[in-house]
FIBAKE-695880 format. One record per residue (C-alpha): x, y, z; residue in one letter; residue number from 1. Coordinates in steps of 0.2 Angstrom, whole numbers, plus 2048, in hexadecimal, padded with zeros to 3 digits. Each point is the difference from the previous one (the first is absolute). Example, Ala and Ser with C-alpha at 12.3 -4.5 7.8 and 13.67 -1.06 7.14 Angstrom:
// FIBAKE-695880
+-----+-----+-----+--------+-----+
!  px !  py !  pz ! residu ! num !
+-----+-----+-----+--------+-----+
! 83E ! 7EA ! 827 !      a !   1 !
! 806 ! 811 ! 7FD !      s !   2 !
+-----+-----+-----+--------+-----+
// end
This chain:
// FIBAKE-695880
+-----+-----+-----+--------+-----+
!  px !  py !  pz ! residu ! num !
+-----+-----+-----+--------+-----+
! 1EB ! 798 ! 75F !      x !   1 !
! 7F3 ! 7FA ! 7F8 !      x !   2 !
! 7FC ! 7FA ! 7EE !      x !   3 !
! 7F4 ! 80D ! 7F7 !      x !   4 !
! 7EF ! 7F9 ! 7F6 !      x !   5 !
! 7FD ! 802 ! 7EE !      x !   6 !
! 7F5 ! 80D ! 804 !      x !   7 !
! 80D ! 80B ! 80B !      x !   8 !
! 80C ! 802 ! 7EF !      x !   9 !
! 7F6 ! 80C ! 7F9 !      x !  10 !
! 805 ! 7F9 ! 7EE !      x !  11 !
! 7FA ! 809 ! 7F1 !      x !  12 !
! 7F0 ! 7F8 ! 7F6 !      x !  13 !
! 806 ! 7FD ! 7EF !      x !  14 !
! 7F5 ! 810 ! 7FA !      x !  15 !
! 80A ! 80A ! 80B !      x !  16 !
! 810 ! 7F8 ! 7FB !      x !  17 !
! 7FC ! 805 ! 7ED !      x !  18 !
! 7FE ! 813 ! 805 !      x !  19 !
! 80E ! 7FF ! 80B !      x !  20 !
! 810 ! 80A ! 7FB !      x !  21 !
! 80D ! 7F5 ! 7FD !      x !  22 !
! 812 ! 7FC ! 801 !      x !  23 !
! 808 ! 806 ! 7F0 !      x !  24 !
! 806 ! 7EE ! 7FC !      x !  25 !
! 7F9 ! 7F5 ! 7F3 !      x !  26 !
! 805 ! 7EC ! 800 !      x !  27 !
! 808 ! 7F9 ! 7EF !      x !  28 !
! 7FF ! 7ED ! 802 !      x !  29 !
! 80E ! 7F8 ! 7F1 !      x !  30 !
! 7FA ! 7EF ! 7FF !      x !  31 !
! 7FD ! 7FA ! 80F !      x !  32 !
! 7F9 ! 7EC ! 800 !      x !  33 !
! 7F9 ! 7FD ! 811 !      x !  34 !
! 7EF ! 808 ! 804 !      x !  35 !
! 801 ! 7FF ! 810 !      x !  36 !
! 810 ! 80C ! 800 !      x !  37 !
! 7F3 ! 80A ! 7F4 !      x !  38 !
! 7F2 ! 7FF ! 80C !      x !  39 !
! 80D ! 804 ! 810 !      x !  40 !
! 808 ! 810 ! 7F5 !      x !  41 !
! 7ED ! 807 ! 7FE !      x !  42 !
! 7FE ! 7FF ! 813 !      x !  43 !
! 80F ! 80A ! 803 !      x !  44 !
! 7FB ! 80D ! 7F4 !      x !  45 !
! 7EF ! 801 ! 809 !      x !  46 !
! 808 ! 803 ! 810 !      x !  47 !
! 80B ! 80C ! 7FB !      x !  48 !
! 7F5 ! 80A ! 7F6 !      x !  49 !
! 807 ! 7FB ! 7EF !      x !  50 !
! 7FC ! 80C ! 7F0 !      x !  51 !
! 7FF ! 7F1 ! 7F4 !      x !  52 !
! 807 ! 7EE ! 7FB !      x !  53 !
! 806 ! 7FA ! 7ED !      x !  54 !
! 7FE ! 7ED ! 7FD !      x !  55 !
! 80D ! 7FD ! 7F2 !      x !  56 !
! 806 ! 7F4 ! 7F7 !      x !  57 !
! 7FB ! 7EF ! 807 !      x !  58 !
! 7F8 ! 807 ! 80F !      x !  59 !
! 7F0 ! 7F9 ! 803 !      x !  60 !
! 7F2 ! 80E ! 803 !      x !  61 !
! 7EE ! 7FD ! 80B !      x !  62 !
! 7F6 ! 7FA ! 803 !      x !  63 !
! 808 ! 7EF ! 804 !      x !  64 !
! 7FC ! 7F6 ! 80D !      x !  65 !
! 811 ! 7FF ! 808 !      x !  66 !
! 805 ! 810 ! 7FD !      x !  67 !
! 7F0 ! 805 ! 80A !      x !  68 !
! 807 ! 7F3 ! 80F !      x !  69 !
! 80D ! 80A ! 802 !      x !  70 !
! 7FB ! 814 ! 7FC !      x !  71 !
! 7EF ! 7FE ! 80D !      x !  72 !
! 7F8 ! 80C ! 7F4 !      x !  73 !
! 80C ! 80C ! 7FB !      x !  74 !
! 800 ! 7FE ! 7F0 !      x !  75 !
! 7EE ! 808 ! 801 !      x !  76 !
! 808 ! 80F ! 809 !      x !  77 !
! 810 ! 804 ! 7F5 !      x !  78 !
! 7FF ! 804 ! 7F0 !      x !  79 !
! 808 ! 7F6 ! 7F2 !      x !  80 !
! 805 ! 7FC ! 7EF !      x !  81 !
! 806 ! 7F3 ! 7F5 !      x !  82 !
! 80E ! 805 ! 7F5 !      x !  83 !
! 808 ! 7F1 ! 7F3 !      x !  84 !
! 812 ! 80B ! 7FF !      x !  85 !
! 805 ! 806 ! 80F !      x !  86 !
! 80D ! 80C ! 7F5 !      x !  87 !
! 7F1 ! 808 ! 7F8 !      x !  88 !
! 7F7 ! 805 ! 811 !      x !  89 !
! 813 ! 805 ! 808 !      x !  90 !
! 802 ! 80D ! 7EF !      x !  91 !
! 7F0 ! 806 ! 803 !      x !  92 !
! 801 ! 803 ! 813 !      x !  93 !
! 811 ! 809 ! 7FC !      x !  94 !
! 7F8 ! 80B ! 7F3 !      x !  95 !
! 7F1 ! 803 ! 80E !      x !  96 !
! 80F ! 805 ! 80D !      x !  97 !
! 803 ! 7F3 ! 809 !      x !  98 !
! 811 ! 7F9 ! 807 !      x !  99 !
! 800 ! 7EF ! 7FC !      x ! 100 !
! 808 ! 7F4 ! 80D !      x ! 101 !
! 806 ! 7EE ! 7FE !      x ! 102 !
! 802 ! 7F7 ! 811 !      x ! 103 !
! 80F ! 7F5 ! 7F9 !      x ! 104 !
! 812 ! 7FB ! 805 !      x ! 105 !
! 809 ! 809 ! 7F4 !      x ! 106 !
! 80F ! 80B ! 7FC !      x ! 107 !
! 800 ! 811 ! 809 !      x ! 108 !
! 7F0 ! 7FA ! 807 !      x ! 109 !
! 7FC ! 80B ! 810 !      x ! 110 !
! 7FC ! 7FA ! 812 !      x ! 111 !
! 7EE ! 802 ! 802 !      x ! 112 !
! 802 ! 809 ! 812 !      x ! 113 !
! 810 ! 80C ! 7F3 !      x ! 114 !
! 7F0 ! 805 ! 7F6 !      x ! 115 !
! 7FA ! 811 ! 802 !      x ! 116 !
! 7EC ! 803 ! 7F8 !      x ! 117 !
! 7FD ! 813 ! 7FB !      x ! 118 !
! 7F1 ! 80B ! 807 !      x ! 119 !
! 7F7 ! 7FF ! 7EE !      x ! 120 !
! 805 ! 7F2 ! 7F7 !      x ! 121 !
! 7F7 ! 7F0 ! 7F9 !      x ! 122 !
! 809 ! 7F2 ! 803 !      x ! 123 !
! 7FC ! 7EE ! 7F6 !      x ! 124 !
! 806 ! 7F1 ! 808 !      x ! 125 !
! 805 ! 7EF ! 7F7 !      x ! 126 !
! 800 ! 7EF ! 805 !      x ! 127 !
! 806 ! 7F3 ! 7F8 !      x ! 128 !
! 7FE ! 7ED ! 7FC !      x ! 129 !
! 804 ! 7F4 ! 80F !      x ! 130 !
! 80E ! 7F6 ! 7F4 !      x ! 131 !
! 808 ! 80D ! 7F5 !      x ! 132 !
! 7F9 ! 811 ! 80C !      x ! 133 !
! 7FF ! 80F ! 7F4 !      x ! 134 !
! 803 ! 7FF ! 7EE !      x ! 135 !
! 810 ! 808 ! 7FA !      x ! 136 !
! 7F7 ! 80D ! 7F3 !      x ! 137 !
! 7F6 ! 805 ! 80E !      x ! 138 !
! 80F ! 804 ! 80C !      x ! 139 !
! 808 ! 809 ! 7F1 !      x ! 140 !
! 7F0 ! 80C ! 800 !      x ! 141 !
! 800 ! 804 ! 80F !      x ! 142 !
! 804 ! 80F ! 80B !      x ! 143 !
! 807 ! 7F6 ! 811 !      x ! 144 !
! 804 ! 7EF ! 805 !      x ! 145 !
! 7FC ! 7FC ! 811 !      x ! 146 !
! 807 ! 7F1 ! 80B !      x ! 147 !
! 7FA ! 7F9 ! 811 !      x ! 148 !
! 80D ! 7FB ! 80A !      x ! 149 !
! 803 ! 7F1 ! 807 !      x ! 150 !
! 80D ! 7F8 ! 809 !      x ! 151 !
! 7FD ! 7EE ! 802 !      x ! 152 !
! 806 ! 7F1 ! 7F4 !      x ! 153 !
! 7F0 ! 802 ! 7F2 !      x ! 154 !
! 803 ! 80F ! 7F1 !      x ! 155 !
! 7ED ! 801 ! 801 !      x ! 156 !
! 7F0 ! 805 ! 809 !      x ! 157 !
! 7EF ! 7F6 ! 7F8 !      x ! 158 !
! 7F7 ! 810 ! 7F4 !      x ! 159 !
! 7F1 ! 800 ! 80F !      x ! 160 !
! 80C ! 805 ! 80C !      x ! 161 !
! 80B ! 80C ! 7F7 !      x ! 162 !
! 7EE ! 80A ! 7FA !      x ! 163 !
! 7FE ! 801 ! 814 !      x ! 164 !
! 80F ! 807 ! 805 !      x ! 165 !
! 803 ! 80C ! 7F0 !      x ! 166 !
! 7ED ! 808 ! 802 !      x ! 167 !
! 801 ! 801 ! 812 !      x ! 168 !
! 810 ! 808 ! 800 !      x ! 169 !
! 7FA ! 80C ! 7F1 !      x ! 170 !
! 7F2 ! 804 ! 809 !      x ! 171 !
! 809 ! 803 ! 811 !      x ! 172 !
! 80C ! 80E ! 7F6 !      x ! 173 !
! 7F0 ! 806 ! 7F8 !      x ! 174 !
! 7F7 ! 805 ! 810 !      x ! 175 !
! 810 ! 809 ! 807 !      x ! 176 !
! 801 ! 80C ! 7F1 !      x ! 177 !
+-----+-----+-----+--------+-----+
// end
């Protein structure tokens, strides 16, 4: 084996990237404090083709510095918004058609590899804070609860992480449709 160069990846300039069609998933960010979480969620959603990000609540938008440190430019590449309710933007994506998801531990929640996307649908993902995770009035508007399992002694997976292994697997059921 040997490592590819930059150049052998054949990665999408961010003009391309903005014509691109794109995964039918948009990012609702609930107050999230640290910006390098932010900058690491903008990242994710440029690699996995991302519709759209909401900054909500608390969430700090670009540019910043060290959100920049950590999204390498993606926050050029992804489109986003800034949002100050997050309920506002979750009614308005309902009314638009989209299924609204919370990544959260909750009652009745379903395990993310349980969840089945449909051929057709427009799906919005929420993250929530790194303290309190997604707000209750936001779960309570939603269409699905999703939880990542895990098996070890923490109840938790840092919001960078969880936005990793939610898109990816979103994206993964996408493409086998």
């Amino acid at each position: 084996m040997r490592k590819l160069k930059n150049i052998e990846l054949n990665r999408l300039s961010v003009k391309e990237f903005k014509v691109s069609t794109k995964t039918p998933i948009i990012v609702i960010l609930d107050n999230i404090r640290s910006l390098n979480n932010i900058g690491s969620v903008f990242r994710t959603s440029d690699a996995f083709l991302i519709e759209k990000i909401f900054l909500c609540g608390i969430t700090a938008t670009p540019p910043n510095k060290d959100i920049h440190k950590t999204a390498l430019g993606a926050t050029d590449s992804v489109d986003w918004e800034y949002k100050k309710d997050t309920s506002e933007i979750v009614q308005e994506l309902k009314e638009n058609g989209y299924k609204i998801i919370s990544i959260e531990q909750a009652e009745n929640a379903t395990m993310l590899q349980d969840f089945n996307l449909k051929e057709n649908e427009k799906y919005a993902v929420i993250f929530g804070n790194e303290v309190k995770g997604v707000q209750q009035e936001i779960v309570d508007l939603s269409n699905h609860c999703i939880e990542i399992p895990q098996f070890g002694t923490k109840h938790s997976l840092n919001i960078s992480v969880s936005a990793g292994v939610v898109l990816w697997e979103l994206f993964r059921k996408f493409k086998s449709l």
